[in-house]
C-alpha positions in Angstrom: 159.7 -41.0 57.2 156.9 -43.5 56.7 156.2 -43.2 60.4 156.0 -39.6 60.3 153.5 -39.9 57.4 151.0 -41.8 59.1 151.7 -39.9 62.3 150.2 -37.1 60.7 147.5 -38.9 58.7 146.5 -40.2 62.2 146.7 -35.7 63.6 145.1 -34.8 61.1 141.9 -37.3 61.3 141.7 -36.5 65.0 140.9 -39.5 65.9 142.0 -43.4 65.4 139.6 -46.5 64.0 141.0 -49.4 62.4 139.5 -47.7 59.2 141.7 -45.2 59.3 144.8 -46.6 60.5 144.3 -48.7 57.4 143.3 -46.0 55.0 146.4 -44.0 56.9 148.9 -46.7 56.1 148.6 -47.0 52.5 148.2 -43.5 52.0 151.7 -43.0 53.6 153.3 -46.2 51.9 152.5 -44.2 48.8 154.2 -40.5 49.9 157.3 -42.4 51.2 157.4 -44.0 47.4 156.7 -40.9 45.9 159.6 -38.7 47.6 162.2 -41.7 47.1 161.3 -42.5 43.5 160.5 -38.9 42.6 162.3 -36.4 44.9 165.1 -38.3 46.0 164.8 -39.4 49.3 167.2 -42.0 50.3 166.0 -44.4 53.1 169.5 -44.1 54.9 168.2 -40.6 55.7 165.9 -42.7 58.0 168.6 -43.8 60.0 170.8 -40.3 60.1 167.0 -38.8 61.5 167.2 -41.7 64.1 171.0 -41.0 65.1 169.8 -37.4 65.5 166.8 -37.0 66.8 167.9 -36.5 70.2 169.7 -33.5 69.7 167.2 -32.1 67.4 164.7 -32.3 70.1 167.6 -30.5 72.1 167.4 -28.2 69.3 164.1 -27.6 69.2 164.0 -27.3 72.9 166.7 -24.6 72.5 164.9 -22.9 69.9 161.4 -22.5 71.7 163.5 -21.4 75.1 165.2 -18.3 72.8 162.1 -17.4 71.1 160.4 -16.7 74.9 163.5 -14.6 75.8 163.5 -12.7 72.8 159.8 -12.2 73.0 160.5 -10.8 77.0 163.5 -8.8 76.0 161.7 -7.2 72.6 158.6 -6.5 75.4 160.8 -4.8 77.8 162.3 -3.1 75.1 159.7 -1.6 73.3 157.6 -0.6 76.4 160.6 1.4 77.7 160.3 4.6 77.9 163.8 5.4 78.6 165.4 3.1 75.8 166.1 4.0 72.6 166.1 1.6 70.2 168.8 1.4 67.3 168.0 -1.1 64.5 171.1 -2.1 62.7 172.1 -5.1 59.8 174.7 -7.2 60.8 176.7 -9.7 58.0 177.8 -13.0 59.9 180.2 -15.3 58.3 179.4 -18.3 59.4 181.6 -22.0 59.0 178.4 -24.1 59.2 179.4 -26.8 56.3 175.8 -27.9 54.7 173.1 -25.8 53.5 170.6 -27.3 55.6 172.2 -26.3 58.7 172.9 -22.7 57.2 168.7 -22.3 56.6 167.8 -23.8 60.0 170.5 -21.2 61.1 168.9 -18.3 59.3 165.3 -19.7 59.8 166.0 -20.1 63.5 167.0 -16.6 63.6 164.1 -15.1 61.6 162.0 -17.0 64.3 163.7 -15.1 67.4 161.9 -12.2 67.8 163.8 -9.2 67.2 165.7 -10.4 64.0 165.0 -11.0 61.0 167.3 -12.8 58.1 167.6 -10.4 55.2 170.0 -12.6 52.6 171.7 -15.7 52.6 174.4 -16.8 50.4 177.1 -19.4 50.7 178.3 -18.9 54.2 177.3 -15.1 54.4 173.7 -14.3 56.4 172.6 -10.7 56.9 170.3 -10.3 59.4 168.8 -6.9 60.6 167.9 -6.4 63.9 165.3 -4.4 65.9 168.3 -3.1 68.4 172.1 -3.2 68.5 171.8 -4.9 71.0 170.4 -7.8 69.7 173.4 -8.5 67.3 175.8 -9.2 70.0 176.8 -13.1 69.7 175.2 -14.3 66.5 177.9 -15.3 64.4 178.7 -17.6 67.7 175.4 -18.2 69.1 174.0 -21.3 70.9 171.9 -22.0 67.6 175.1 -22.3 65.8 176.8 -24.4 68.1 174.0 -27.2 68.1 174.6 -27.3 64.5 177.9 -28.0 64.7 177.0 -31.1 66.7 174.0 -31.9 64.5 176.6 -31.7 61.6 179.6 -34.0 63.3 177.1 -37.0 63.9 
């Protein structure tokens, strides 16, 4: 996480002298020891990131690729002439076991255009959808099988 820190720092300054890099440096030595003495942050969650990062960059990857097909299919959908569209709410049960991979779930599908999450609770999400259509598969969708692997490792 301290990487990440002065990763940003570095974004943000748009550009990189040994003043900064310095400056950059102590300012994120001093977020990484405020989340772990204040919120909690463990520094084995450094390592679980490291285990994981590869398939939450496939994630990611995944995620960007169905937000461009929604965006194409929602396009062709509302330009159509000949299409009607028929919103509906659909309540998905999912078996996803933390709550961080339930709210990347339903955040991942509020990003897809098209659908939007409505209420989460537990292992319940309702979602409402610009079309029938779009319903089909979520409860068993490539988002939630990713988290299933992000979950086992």
């Amino acid at each position: 996480m301290f990487v990440v820190f002065f990763i940003l720092w570095v974004v943000f300054n748009g550009q990189l002298t040994l003043e900064i890099a310095l400056f950059g440096i102590a300012v994120a030595a001093l977020m990484y020891l405020f989340i772990v003495k204040i919120m909690g942050y463990k520094p084995e969650y450094d390592l679980i990131i490291v285990k994981k990062s590869g398939l939450i960059i496939k994630y990611i990857a995944t995620l960007i690729a169905e937000i461009v097909k929604a965006n194409l299919g929602v396009i062709r959908m509302i330009t159509s002439a000949r299409y009607e569209i028929e919103p509906c709410v659909v309540h998905i049960k999912t078996d996803l076991k933390t709550n961080i991979a339930r709210v990347v779930l339903a955040n991942s599908i509020t990003l897809t255009p098209g659908t939007i999450t409505v209420y989460t609770q537990g292992d319940l999400i309702v979602v409402h959808c610009l079309d029938k259509s779009l319903a089909k598969g979520l409860d068993s969708s490539v988002f939630v099988q990713q988290l299933h692997k992000l979950e086992e490792v």
